[in-house]
C-alpha positions in Angstrom: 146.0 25.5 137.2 143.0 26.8 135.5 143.6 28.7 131.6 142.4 31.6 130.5 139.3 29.9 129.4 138.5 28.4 132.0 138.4 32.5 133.9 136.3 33.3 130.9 133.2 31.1 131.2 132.6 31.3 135.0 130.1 33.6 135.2 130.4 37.3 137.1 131.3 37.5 140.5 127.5 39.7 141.0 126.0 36.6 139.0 127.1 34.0 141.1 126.2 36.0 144.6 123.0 36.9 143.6 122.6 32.9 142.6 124.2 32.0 146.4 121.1 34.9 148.1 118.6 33.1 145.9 119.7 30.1 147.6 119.9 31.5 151.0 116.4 33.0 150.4 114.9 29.5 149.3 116.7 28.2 152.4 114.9 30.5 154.4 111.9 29.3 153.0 112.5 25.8 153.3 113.4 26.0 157.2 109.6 27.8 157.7 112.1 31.5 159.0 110.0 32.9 156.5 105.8 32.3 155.4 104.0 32.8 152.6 102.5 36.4 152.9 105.0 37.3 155.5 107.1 40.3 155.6 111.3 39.9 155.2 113.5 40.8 157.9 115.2 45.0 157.0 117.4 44.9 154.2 120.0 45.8 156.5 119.4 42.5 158.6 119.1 40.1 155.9 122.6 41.5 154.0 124.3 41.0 157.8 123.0 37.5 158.2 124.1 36.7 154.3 127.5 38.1 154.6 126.8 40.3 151.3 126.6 44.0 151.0 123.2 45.4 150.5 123.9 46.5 146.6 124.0 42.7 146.1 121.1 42.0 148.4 119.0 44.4 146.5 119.8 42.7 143.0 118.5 39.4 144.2 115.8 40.6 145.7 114.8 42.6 142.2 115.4 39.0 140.6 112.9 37.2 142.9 110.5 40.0 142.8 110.6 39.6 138.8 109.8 36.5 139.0 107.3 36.7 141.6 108.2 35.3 144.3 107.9 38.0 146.6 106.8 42.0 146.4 108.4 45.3 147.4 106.5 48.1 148.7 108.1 51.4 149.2 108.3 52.7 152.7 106.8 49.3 154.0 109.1 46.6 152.8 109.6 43.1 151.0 107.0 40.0 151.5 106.7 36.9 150.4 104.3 35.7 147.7 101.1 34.4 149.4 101.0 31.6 146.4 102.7 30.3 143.5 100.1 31.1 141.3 101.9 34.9 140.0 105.4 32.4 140.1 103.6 30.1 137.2 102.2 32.7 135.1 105.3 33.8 133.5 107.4 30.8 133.2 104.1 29.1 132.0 103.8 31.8 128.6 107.7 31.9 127.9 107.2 28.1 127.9 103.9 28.3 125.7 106.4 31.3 123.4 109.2 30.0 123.1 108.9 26.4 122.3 105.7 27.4 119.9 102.8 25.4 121.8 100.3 24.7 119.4 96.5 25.2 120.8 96.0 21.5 119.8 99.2 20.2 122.2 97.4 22.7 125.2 94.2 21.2 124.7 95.1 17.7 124.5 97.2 18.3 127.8 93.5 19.7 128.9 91.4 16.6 127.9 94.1 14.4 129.7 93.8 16.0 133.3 91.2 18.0 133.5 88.5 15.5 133.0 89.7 14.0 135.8 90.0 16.9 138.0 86.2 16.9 137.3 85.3 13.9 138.5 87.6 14.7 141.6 85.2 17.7 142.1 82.1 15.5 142.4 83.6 13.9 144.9 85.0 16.2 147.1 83.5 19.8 145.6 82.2 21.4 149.6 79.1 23.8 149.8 81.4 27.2 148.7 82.8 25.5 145.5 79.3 24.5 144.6 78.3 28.0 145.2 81.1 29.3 143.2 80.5 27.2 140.3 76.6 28.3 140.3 78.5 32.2 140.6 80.0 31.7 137.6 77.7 30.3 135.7 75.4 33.3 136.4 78.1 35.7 135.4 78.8 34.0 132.2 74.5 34.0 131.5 74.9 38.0 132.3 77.7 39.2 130.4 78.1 41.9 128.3 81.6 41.8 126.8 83.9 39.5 125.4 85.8 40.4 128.5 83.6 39.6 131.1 83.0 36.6 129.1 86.5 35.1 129.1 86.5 35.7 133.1 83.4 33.9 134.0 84.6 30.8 131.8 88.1 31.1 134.0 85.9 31.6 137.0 84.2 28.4 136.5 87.0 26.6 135.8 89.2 27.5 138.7 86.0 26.7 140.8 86.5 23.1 139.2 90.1 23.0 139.9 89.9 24.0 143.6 86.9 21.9 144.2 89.4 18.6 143.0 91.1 18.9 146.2 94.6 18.8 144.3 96.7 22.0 144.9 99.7 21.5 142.1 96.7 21.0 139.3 94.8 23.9 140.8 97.7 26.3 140.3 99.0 24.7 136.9 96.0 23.9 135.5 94.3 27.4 136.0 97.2 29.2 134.3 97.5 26.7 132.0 93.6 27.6 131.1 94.1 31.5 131.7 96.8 31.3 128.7 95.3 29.1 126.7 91.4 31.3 126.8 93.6 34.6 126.4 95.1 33.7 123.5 91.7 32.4 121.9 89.7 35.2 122.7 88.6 36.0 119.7 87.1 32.5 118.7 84.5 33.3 121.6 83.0 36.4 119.7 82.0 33.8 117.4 80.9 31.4 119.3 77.6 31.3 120.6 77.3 31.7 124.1 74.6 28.9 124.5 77.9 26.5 124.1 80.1 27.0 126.7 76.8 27.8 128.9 75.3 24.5 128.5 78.7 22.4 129.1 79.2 24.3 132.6 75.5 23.9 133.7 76.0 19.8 133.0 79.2 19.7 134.6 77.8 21.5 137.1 75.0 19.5 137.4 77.4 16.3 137.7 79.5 17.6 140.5 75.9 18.5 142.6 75.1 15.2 142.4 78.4 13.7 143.0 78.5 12.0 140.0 81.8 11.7 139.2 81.7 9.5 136.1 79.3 11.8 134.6 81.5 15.1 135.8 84.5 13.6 134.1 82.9 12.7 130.8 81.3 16.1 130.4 84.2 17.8 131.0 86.3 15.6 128.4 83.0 17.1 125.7 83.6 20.6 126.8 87.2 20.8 125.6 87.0 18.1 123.1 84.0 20.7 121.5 86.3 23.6 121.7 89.1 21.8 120.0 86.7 20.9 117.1 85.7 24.1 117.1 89.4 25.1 116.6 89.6 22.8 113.4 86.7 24.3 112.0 87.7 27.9 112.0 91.1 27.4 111.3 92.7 28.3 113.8 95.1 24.8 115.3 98.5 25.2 114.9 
């Protein structure tokens, strides 16, 4: 017979349901009942086929919504994330937060995929991510603000990422990069933006002519330039 204690540490009754809906929900996913971008059954529905009350059905579909796996919208109702990208994101800076990720381990992490993911791109990069890249590079020659700055340099990275041809790297990779650029912004006010520029047009350069070698070395200079720049202005962890 279980003690006393063992009552104590099982967690609430409204804990472990909304755990067993989370399930339920994933299994939905998994079976294909329910597609990215695709709208949920009525509230009403979906508590009937779980066996739960809608109070309960409600709390873990707030959960999932928090962690962005799907989205509510009044008088419409609840969809499914189209991607895991806004799933990442927070997980991702708690991560980065709580175990107190230096910039140095986040870079290193960057010079020991991203390189490659480069030379990927000159080998498979199609006619739109070659047009993107040029896009961004044009954006980051035109802008104004520190802002629009730090976008075209995630712009023309994501461009890289997607052109690789590897999904999991492209998600994890460019909010790996959006966190890690965020929380640096203010090294670029005083940085000149000749630097960046002229690492993006050779890496560009290197995927247009499918050079892969050449696309993966100039990439693994681009971030091993902006950790040294790091060191210099004091700012590693």
């Amino acid at each position: 017979m279980a003690s006393s204690l063992d009552v104590r540490r099982k967690p609430p009754a409204d804990t472990r349901v909304t755990a067993k809906l989370i399930s339920s929900i994933k299994q939905m996913i998994s079976s294909g009942a329910i597609i990215p971008g695709a709208k949920f059954p009525p509230e009403r529905e979906l508590a009937k086929e779980f066996g739960v009350n809608r109070a309960s059905l409600r709390q873990a579909l707030k959960v999932l919504e928090i962690m962005g796996v799907l989205s509510q919208r009044v008088g419409d109702g609840t969809y499914l994330s189209a991607s895991a990208e806004s799933i990442l994101k927070e997980p991702i800076d708690f991560l980065i937060l709580l175990d107190d990720l230096s910039h140095h381990e986040l870079l290193e992490t960057r010079m020991i995929v991203e390189p490659e993911l480069a030379a990927r791109a000159a080998e498979r990069a199609t006619a739109e991510d070659l047009i993107g890249l040029r896009r961004a590079i044009v954006a980051l020659e035109n802008c104004r603000t520190n802002q629009e700055r730090l976008e075209a340099d995630l712009a023309f990275h994501e461009c890289v990422f997607r052109a690789s041809g590897n999904r999991i790297c492209h998600l994890l990779f460019k909010v790996i990069h959006r966190s890690v650029l965020t929380s640096m912004a203010q090294l670029s006010t005083r940085v000149a933006l000749d630097r960046p520029l002229t690492f993006h047009k050779r890496i560009y350069v290197a995927i247009q002519q499918r050079n892969a070698e050449d696309a993966r070395r100039q990439m693994l200079a681009h971030i091993t330039d902006t950790r040294d720049l790091l060191a210099t202005t004091g700012k590693s962890s």
